[in-house]
C-alpha positions as CSV (number, residue, x, y, z in Angstrom):
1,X,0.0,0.0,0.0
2,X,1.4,3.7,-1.2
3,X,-0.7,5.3,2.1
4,X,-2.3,4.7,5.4
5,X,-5.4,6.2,4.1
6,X,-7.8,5.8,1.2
7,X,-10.2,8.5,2.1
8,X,-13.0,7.7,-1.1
9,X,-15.8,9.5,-1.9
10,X,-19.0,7.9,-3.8
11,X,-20.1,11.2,-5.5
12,X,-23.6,12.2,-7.8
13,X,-24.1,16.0,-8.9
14,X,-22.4,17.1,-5.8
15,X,-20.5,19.5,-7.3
16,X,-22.1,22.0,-5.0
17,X,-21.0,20.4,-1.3
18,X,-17.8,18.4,-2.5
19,X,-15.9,21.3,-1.6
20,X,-16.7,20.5,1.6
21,X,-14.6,17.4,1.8
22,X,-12.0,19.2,-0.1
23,X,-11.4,22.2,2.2
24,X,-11.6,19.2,5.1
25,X,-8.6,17.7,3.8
26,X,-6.4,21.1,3.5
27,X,-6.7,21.3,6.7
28,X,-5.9,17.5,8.0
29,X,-3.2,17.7,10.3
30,X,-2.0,13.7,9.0
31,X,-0.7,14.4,5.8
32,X,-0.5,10.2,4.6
33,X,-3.5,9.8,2.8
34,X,-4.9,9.9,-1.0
35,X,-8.2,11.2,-1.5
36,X,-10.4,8.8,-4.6
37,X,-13.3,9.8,-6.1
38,X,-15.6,7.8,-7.8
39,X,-18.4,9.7,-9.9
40,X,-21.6,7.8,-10.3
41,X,-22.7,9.3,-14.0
42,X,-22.7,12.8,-12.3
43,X,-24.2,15.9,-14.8
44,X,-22.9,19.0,-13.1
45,X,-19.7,20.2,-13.0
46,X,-18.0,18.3,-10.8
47,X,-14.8,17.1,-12.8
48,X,-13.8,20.1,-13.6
49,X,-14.3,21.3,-10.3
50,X,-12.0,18.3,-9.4
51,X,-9.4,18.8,-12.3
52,X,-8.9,22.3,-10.4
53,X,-8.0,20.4,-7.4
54,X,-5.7,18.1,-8.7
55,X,-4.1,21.1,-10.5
56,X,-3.4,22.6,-6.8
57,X,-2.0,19.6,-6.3
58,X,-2.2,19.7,-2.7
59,X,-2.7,16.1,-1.9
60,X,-3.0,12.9,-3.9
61,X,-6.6,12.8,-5.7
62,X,-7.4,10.2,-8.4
63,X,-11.1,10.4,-9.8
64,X,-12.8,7.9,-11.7
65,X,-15.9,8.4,-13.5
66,X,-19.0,5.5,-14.5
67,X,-21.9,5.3,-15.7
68,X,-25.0,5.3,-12.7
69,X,-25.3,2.4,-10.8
70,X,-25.8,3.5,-7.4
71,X,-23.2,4.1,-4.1
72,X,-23.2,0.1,-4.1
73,X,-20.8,-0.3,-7.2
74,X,-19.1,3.3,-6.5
75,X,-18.0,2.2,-3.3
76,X,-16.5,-1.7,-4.3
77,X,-14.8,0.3,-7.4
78,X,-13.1,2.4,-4.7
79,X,-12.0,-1.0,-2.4
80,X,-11.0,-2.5,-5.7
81,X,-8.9,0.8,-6.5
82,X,-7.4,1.9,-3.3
83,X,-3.9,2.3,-2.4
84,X,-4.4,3.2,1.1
85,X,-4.0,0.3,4.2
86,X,-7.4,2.4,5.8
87,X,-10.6,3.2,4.1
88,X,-12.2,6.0,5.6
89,X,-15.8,6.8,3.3
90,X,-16.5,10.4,3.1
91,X,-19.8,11.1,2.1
92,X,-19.5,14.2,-0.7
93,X,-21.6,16.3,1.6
94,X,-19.7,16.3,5.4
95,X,-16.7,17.9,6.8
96,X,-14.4,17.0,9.9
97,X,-12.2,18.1,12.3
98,X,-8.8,19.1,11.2
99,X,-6.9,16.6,13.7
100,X,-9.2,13.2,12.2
101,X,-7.5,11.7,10.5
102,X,-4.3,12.0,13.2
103,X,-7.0,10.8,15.8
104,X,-8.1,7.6,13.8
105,X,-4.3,6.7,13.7
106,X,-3.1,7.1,17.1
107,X,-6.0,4.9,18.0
108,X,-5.7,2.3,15.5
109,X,-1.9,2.7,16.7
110,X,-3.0,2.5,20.7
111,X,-4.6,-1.6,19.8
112,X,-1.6,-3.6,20.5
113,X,0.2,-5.2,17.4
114,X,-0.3,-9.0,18.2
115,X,-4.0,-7.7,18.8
116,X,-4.7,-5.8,15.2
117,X,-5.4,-8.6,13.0
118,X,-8.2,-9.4,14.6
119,X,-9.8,-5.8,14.3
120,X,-11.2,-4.4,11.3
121,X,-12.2,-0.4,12.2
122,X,-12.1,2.2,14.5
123,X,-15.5,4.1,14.9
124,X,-16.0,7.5,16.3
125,X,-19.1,9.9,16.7
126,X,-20.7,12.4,14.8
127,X,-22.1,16.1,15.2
128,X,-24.7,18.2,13.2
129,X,-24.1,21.7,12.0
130,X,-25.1,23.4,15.4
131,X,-22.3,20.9,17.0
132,X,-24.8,18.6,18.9
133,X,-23.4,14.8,18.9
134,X,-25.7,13.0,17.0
135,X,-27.6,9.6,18.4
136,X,-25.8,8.0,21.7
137,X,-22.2,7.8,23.3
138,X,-20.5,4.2,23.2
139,X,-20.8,2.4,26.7
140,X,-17.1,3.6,27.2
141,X,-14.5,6.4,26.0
142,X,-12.5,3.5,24.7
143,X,-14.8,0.7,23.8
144,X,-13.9,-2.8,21.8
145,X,-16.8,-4.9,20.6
146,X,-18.6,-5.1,17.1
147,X,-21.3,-2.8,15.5
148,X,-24.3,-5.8,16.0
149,X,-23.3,-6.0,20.1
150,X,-22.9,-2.4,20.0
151,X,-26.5,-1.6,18.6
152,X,-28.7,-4.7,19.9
153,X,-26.9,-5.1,23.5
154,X,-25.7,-1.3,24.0
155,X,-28.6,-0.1,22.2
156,X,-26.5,2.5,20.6
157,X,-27.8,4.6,17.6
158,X,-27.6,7.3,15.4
159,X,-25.0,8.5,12.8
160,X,-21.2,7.0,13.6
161,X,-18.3,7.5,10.9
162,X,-15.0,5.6,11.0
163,X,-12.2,3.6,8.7
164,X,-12.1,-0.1,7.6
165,X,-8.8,-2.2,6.9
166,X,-9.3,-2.4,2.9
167,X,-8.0,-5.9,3.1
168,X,-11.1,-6.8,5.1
169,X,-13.5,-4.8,3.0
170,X,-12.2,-6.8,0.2
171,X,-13.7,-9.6,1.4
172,X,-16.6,-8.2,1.8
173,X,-18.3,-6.5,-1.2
174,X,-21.4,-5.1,-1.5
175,X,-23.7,-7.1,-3.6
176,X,-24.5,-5.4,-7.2
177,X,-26.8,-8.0,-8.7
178,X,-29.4,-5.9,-6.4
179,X,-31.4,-2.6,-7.8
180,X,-31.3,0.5,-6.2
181,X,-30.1,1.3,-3.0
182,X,-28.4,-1.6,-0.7
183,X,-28.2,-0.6,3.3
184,X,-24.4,-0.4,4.0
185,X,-25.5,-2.3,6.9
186,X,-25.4,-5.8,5.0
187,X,-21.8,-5.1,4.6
188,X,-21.1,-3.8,8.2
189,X,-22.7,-6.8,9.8
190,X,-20.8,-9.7,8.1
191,X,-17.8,-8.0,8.9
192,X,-18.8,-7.9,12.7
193,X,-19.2,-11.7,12.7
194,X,-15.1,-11.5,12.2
195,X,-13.5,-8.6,13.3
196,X,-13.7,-6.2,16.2
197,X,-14.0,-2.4,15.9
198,X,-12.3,-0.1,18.7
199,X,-15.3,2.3,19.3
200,X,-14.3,6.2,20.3
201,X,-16.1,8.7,22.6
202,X,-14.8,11.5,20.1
203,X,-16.6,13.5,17.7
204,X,-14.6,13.9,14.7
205,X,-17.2,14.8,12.0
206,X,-19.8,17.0,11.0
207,X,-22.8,15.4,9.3
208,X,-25.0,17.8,7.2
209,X,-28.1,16.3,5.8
210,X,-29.3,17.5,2.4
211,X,-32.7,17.9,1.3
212,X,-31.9,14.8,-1.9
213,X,-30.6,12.7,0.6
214,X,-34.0,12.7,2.4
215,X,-35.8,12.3,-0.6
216,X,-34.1,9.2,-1.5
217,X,-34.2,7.6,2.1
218,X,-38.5,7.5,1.2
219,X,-38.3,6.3,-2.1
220,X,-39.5,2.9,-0.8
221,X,-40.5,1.2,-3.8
222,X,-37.8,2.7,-5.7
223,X,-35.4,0.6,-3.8
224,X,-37.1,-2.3,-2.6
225,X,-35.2,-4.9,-4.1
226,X,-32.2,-3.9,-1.4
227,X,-33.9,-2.9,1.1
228,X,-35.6,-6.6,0.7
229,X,-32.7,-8.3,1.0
230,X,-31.7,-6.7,4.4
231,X,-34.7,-7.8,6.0
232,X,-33.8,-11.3,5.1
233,X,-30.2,-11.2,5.5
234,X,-31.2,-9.5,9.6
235,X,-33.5,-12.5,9.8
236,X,-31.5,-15.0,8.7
237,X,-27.8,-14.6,10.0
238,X,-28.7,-12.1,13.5
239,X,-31.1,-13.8,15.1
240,X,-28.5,-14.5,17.9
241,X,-28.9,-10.9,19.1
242,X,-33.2,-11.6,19.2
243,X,-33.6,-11.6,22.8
244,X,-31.7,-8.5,23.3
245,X,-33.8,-6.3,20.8
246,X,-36.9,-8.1,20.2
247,X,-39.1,-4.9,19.0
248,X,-36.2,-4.3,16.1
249,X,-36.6,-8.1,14.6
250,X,-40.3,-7.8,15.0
251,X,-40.1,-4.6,13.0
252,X,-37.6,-6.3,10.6
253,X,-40.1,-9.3,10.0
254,X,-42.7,-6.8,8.8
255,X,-41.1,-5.1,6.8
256,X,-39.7,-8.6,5.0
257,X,-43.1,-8.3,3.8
258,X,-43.6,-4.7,3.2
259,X,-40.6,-5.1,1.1
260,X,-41.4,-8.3,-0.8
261,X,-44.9,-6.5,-1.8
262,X,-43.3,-3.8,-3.3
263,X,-41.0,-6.1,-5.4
264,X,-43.2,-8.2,-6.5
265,X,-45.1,-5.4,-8.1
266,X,-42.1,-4.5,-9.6
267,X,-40.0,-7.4,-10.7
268,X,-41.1,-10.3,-12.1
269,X,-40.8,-13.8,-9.9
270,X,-38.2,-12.1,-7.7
271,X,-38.1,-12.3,-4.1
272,X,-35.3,-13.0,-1.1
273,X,-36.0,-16.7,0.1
274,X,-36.1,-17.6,4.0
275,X,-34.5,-20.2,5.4
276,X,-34.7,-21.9,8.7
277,X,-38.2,-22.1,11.2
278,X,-37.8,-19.0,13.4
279,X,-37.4,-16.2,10.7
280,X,-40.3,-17.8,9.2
281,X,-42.3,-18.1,11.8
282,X,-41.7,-14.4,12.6
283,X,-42.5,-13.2,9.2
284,X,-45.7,-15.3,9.7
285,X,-46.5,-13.4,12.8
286,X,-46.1,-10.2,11.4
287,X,-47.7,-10.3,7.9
288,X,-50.6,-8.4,8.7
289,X,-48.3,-5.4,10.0
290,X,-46.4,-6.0,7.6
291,X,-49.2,-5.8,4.5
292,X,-50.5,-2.6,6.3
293,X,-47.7,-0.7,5.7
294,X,-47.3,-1.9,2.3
295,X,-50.7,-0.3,1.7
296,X,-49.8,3.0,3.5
297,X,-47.1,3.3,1.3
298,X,-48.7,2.4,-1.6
299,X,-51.5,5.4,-0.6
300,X,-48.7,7.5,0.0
301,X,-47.4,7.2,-3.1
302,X,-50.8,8.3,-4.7
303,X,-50.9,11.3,-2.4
């Protein structure tokens, strides 16, 4: 590996915030990193806004461009190219604190060496614009577990940003025979089944929300065929965490259905299979839920 970073950025007409992330990474005060780009088929202007970059020459920045096909194939295009050892995703609309990138290190540095191979990330917290943390603290300043203990057992939520060893995130690739949107969780979760992520009390960036960002999130239909197959995958390979959050597998079951009712209308003989008695049976359970919302989403969408 050239760097200890690969900080990559899945980008779509975001001309207008990238500079954001740019003027974030003037200001790092850990100087080893690249910065790759991947455009997903965007229409504005932002290669030429990144040609001016590279021009200033500043830090390394390597840009790819493809056609559309969602953050899914953006993001294993940018595993598949780094040259950093860490992956840190940037979305194209957030900055950070000057001193992140030398924070990430120092802790990825403070797990002992006989220890590391058996870790895959270190995870920090998050503010909003006004500077507010977002979602809960870890259990601890300092905290080692995975991100399915952290959120069924510790009950921990809301926005969290940190790096993954690219080695380990070559392993695990999102899926791309899927439409639409996949939930980045699908990839987080497999890696918690084998590696270990060193959770920090520190709030080292600053998530904006944009008003296209929530308008995707409730394109429902739209993205059903992902958002189908993390249902099934929850069901299927989490179920060990059940008894600790029971209301988020019930919700899960239901919307296995929800899901499947919106792909079904939309694709033809394609739906995620089940496998094994108790996701079943929990599916079962919550059909009728699970049809209701269908139908309020469908009304919604005639609204």
């Amino acid at each position: 590996m050239s760097y200890r970073f690969t900080v990559f950025t899945a980008t779509y007409n975001r001309a207008h915030t990238l500079p954001r992330v740019y003027e974030s990474l003037k200001h790092q005060t850990f100087r080893d990193f690249e910065w790759l780009i991947v455009d997903d088929g965007s229409t504005d202007n932002t290669k030429e806004q990144v040609d001016v970059w590279q021009k200033e020459n500043l830090f390394p920045i390597r840009y790819f461009w493809q056609k559309n096909a969602h953050k899914k194939v953006a993001f294993n295009r940018g595993v598949k190219e780094a040259q950093g050892e860490l992956f840190l995703f940037w979305d194209s609309d957030d900055a950070a604190l000057p001193e992140s990138l030398e924070i990430f290190y120092r802790y990825w540095c403070s797990i002992p060496e006989a220890e590391r191979n058996k870790f895959a990330s270190v995870q920090c917290l998050c503010v909003d614009e006004s500077g507010s943390i977002v979602g809960d603290k870890f259990p601890k300043d300092v905290f080692d577990s995975n991100t399915l203990e952290i959120f069924h057992r510790y009950k921990v939520t809301g926005e969290k940003w940190g790096f993954q060893r690219t080695d380990v995130l070559r392993q695990f690739p999102f899926p791309e025979n899927v439409q639409g949107h996949v939930p980045e969780s699908i990839v987080w979760s497999a890696i918690a089944k084998c590696y270990k992520t060193r959770f920090i009390n520190e709030p080292l960036r600053i998530y904006y929300i944009e008003p296209d960002s929530l308008t995707q999130m409730a394109e429902v239909e739209k993205h059903s065929d992902g958002l189908a197959l993390w249902s099934r995958d929850v069901l299927c390979n989490d179920l060990q965490w059940f008894w600790y959050n029971p209301k988020w597998f019930l919700k899960m079951a239901a919307n296995y259905t929800r899901f499947n009712l919106h792909l079904m209308k939309k694709i033809a003989n394609k739906h995620w299979d089940l496998h094994g008695f108790f996701p079943r049976l929990l599916v079962v359970l919550m059909y009728p839920i699970g049809k209701l919302v269908y139908l309020l989403d469908k009304r919604k969408s005639y609204l």
